[in-house]
C-alpha positions as CSV (number, residue, x, y, z in Angstrom):
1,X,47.0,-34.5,-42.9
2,X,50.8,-35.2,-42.9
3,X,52.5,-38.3,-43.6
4,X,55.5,-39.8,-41.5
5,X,58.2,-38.2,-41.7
6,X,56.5,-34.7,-40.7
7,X,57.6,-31.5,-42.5
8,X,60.2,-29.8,-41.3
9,X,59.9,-27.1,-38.5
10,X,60.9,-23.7,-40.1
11,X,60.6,-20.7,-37.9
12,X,58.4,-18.4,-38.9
13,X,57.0,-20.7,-41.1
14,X,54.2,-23.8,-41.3
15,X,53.8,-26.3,-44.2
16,X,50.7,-26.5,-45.3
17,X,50.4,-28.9,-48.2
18,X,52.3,-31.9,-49.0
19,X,52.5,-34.3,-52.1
20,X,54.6,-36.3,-53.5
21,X,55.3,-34.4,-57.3
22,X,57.1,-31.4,-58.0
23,X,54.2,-30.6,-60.6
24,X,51.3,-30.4,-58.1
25,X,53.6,-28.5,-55.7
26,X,54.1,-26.3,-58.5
27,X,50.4,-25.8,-59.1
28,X,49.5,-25.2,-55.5
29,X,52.7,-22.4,-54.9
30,X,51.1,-20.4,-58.3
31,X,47.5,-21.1,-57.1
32,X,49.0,-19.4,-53.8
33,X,51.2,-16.7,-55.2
34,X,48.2,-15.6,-57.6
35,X,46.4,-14.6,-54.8
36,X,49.4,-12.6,-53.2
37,X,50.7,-15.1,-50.8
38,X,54.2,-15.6,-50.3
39,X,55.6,-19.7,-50.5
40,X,58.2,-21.8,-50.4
41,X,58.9,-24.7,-51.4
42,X,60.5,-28.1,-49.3
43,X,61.5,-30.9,-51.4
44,X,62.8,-34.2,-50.0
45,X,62.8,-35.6,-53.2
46,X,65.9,-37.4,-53.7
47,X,67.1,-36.6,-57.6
48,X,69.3,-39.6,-57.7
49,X,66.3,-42.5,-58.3
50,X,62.9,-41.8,-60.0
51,X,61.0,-42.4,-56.7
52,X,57.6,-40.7,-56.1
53,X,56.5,-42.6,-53.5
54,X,57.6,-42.7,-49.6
55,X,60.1,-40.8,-47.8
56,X,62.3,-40.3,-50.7
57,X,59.6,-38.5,-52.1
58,X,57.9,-35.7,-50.0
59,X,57.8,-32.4,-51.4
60,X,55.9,-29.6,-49.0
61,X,54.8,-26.2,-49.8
62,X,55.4,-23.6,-46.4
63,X,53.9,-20.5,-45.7
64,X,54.6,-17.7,-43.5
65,X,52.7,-18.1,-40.4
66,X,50.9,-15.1,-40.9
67,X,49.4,-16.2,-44.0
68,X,48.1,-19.7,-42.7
69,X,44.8,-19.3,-42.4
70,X,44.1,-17.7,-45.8
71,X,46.7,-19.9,-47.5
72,X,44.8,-23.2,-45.8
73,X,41.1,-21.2,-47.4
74,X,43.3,-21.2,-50.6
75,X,44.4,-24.8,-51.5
76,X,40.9,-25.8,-50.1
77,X,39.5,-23.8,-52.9
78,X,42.2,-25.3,-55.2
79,X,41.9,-28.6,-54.5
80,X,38.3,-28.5,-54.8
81,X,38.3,-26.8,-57.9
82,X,40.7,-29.3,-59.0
83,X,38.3,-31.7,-57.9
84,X,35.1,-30.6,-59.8
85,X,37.7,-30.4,-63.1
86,X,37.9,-34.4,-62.8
């Protein structure tokens, strides 16, 4: 599911999602927040260059590790959702 480099180990925390655009990061932490989940966002992103692809890139959205398994039922629902919308 993750690319190389992996997300960051947080404690108390797991990464659950990962892409590479602060919008869809965006989307996914209200998607999550909406249904009373609390997030946090990782970005890797370096500001200096316009890069969205690669290392430079990687932005990824953690949950507490409580919350993993209905955050995970979440963004499945989101994604597909997102999915049927295309």
């Amino acid at each position: 599911m993750f690319s190389t480099p992996k997300p960051d180990n947080i404690e108390d925390w797991e990464c659950i999602y990962e892409t590479t655009t602060e919008y869809d990061a965006q989307l996914a932490k209200n998607y999550l927040e909406n249904r009373e989940i609390k997030v946090s966002i990782l970005s890797k992103r370096d500001s200096s260059f316009d890069v969205n692809v690669g290392d430079l890139a990687l932005i990824y959205v953690y949950v507490p590790k409580d919350s993993v398994k209905d955050a995970k039922d979440a963004i499945d629902e989101w994604k597909n959702a997102h999915e049927e919308e295309e």
